[in-house]
C-alpha positions, 0 to 999 in steps of 0.5 A, spaced: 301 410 152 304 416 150 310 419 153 309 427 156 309 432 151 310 427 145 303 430 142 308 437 143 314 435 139 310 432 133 306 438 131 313 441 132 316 438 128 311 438 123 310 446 123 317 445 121 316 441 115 310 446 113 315 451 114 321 448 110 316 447 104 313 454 104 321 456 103 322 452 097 314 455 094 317 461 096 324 460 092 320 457 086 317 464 085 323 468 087 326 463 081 321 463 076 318 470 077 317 471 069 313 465 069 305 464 069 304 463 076 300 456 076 298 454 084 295 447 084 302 444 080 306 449 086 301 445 090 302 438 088 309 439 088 309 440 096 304 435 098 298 440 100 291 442 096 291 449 093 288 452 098 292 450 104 298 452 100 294 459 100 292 459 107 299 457 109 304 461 105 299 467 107 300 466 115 307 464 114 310 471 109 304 476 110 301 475 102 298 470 098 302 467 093 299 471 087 301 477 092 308 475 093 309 473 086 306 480 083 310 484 088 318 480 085 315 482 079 315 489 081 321 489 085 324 487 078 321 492 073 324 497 079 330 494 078 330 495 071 327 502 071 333 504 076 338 502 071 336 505 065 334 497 062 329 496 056 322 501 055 317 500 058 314 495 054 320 490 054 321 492 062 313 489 062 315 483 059 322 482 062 318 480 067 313 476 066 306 480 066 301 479 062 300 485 059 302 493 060 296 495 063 296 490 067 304 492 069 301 499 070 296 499 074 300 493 079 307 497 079 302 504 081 299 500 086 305 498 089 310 503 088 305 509 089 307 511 082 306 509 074 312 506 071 314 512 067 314 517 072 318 513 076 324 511 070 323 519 069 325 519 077 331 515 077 333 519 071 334 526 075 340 526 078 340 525 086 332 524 085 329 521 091 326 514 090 320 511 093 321 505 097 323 498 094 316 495 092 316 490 097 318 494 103 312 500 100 306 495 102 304 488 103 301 487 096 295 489 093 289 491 096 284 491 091 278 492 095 281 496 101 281 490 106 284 489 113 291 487 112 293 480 114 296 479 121 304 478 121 307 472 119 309 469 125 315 463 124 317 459 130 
């Protein structure tokens, strides 16, 4: 016989656990945002299938892994831009893109203009800058879907 709001207080403590595991992918990416994003080993590191990690880490930050992966890269390259780093090749490569086009058409997508024109931005004395990447969208949306609802975290 099973106390009173044992069932409750076990899916709790499980969510809990999903969630400190979501932490860790999360801070993985975060970490290792130059590197290939390889979501079965993230996923065999948790304990999960892929797509479960998928599913979870989209309801828990708002974005898939991929998504999320791709908006700290661009969040990296404005950094870099901003503060007069490498060319925009090396910023591309800095920060782990595949290759330029690639890293143009997902930094346009995200901050709402091509890498150039924002370098040329941060540039210009007293220049207003857009929003950082992660703050402008929630990530890319590639076919003009409906956005994912808000995270909700206990």
């Amino acid at each position: 016989m099973c106390r009173p709001g044992w069932h409750r207080a076990r899916i709790a403590a499980q969510h809990l656990s999903d969630l400190a595991r979501l932490r860790r992918v999360r801070d993985r990416i975060d970490r290792e945002y130059r590197r290939p994003l390889d979501v079965e080993a993230l996923a065999r590191d948790t304990g999960m299938p892929a797509g479960q990690l998928g599913r979870e880490f989209r309801l828990a930050y708002g974005r898939s892994p991929y998504a999320y992966l791709t908006a700290r890269r661009i969040e990296h390259a404005t950094a870099l831009l901003r503060r007069g780093g490498p060319d925009l090749a090396g910023v591309w490569a800095a920060v782990g893109c595949s290759s330029p086009g690639v890293f143009a058409a997902r930094f346009a997508e995200l901050v709402g203009m091509p890498p150039g024109a924002f370098r040329h931005r941060a540039a210009g004395p007293g220049a207003a800058l857009p929003p950082r990447p992660a703050e402008h969208r929630t990530g890319p949306v590639r076919n003009r879907e409906a956005p994912a609802p808000e995270p909700q975290l206990a």
